[in-house]
PASEBA-1860 file (N, C-alpha, C; in nm, 3 decimals):
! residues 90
1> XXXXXXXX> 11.124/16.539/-1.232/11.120/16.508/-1.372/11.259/16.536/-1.431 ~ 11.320/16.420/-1.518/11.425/16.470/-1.568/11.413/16.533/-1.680 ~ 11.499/16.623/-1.717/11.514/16.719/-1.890/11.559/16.645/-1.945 ~ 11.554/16.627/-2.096/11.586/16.529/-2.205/11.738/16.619/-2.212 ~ 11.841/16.580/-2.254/11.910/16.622/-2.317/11.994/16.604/-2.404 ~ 11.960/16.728/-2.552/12.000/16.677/-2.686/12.141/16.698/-2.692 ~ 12.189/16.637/-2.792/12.375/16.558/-2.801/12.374/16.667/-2.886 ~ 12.293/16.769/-2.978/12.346/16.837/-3.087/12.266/16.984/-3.098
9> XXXXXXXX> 12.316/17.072/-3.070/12.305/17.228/-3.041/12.171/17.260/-3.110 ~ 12.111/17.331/-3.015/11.938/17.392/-3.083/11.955/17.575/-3.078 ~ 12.088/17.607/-3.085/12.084/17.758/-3.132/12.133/17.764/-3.176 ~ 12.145/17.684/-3.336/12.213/17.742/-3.422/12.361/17.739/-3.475 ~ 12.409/17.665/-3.338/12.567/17.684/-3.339/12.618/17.548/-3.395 ~ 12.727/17.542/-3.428/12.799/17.439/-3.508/12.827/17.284/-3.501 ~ 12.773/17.200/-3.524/12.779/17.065/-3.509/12.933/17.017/-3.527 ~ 12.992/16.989/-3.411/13.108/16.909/-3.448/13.122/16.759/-3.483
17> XXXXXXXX> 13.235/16.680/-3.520/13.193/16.531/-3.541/13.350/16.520/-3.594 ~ 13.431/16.370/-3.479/13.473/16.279/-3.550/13.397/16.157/-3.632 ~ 13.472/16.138/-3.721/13.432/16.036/-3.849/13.563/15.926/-3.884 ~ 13.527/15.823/-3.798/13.657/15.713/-3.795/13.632/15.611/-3.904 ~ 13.739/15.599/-3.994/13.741/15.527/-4.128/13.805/15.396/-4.102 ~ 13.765/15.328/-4.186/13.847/15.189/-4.201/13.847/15.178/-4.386 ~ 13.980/15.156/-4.437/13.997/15.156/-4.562/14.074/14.999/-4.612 ~ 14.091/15.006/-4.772/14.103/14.889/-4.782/14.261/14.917/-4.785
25> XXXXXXXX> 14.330/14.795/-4.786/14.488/14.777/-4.731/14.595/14.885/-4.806 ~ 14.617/14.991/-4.754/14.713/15.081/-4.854/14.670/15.220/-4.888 ~ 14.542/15.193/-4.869/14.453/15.333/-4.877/14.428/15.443/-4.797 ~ 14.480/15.411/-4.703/14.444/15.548/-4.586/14.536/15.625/-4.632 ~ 14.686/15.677/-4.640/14.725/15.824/-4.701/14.643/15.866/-4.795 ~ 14.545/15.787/-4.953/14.493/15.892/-5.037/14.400/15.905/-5.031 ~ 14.314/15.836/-4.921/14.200/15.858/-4.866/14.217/15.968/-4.790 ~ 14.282/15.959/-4.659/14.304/16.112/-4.612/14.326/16.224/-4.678
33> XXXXXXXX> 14.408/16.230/-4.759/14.434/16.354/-4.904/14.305/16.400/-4.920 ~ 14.200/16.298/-4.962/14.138/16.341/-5.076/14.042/16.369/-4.970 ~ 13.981/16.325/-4.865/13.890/16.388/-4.768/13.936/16.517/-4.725 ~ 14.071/16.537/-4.691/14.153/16.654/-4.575/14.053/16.765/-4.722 ~ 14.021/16.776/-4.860/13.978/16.876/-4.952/13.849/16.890/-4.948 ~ 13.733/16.789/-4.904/13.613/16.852/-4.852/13.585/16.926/-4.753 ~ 13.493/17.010/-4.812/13.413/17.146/-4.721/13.373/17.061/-4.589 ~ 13.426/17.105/-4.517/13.384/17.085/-4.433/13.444/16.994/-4.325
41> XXXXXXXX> 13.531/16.941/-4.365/13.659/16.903/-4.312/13.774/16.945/-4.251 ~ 13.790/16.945/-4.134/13.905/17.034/-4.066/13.994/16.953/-4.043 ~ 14.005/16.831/-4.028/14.159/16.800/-4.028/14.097/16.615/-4.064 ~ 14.212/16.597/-4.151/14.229/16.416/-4.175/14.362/16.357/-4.169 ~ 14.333/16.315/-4.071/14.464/16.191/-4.065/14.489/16.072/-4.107 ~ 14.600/15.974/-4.127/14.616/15.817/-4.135/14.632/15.795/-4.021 ~ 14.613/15.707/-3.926/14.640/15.677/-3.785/14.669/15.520/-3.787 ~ 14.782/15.457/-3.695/14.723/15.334/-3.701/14.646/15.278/-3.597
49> XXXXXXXX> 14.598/15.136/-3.544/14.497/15.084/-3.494/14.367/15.053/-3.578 ~ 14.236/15.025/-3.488/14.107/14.993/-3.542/14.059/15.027/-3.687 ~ 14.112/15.134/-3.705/14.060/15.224/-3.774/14.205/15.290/-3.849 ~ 14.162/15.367/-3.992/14.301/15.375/-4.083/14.274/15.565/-4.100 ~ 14.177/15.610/-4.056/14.182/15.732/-4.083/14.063/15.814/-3.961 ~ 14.090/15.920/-3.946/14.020/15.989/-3.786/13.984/16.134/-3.853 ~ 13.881/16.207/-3.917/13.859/16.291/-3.940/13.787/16.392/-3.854 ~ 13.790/16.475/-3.862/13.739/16.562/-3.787/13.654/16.720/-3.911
57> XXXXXXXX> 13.507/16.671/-3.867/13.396/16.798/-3.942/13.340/16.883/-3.850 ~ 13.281/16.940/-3.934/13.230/17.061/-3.874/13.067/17.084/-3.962 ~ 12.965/17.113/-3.925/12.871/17.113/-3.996/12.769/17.233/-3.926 ~ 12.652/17.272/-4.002/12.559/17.389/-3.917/12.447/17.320/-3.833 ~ 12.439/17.213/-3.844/12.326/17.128/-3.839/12.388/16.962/-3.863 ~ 12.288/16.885/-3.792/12.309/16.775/-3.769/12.285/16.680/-3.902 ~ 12.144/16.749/-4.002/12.130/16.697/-4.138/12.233/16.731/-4.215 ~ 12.311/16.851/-4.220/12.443/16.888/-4.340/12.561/16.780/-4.280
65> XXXXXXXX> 12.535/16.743/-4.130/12.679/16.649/-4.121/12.650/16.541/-4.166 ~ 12.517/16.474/-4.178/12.495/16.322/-4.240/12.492/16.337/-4.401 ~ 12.456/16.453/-4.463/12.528/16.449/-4.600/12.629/16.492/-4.605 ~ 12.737/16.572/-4.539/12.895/16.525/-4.564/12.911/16.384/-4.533 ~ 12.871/16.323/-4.451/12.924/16.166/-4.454/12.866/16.091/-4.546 ~ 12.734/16.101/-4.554/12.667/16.001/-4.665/12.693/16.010/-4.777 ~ 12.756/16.169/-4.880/12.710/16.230/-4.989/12.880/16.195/-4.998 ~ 12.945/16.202/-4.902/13.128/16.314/-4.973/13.179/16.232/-4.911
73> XXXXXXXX> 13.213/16.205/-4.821/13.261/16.118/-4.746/13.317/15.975/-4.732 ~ 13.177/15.917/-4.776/13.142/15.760/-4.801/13.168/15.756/-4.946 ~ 13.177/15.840/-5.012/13.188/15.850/-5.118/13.352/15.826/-5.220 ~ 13.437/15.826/-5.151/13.569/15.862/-5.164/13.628/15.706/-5.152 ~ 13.665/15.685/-5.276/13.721/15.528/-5.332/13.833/15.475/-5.217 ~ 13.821/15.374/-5.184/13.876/15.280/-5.094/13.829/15.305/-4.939 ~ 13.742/15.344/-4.884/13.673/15.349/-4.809/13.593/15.176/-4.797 ~ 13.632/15.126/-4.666/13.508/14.996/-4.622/13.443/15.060/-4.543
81> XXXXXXXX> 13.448/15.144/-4.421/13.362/15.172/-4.349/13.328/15.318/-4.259 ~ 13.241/15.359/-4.171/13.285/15.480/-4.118/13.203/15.485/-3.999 ~ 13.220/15.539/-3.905/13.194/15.573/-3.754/13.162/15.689/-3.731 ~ 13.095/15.762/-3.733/13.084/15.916/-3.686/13.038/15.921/-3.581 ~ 13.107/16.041/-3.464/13.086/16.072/-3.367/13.076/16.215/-3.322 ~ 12.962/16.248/-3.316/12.913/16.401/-3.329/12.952/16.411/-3.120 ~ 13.034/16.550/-3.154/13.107/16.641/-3.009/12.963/16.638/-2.930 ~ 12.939/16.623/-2.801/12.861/16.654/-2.744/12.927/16.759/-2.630
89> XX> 12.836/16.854/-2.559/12.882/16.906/-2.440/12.856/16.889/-2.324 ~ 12.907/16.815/-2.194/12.782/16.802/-2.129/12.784/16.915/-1.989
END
């Protein structure tokens, strides 16, 4: 029988997650600014390629990281789109 195994920590310990942005033309430096100041945010960059910005969160739980993205995140003017990719360990 195989064990299921979950992508996001069941003791408690800290949910990590990149969150890859796509913004509208010009916007990724004050988009990054203004994200790099939410809780919960450890580092935001402009990058170029696919994508105009590469954040990196931190959350206690897998529900507090989908409201930093849904609530704060997505929220932040010139934003088109976002990707999140929660750290797994394997």
């Amino acid at each position: 029988m195989t064990e299921a195994v979950s992508a996001f920590p069941s003791d408690g310990s800290t949910v990590h997650a990149y969150i890859l942005i796509q913004t509208e033309v010009g916007k990724a430096a004050s988009v990054a600014a203004e994200i790099s100041q939410l809780a919960g945010v450890t580092l935001a960059e402009d990058v170029t390629g696919p994508y105009d910005v590469i954040v990196r969160a931190q959350a206690s739980n897998v529900d507090e990281l989908g409201r930093l993205v849904v609530a704060r995140v997505q929220g932040v003017n010139g934003i088109t789109r976002t990707l999140t990719c929660p750290v797994v360990h394997l």
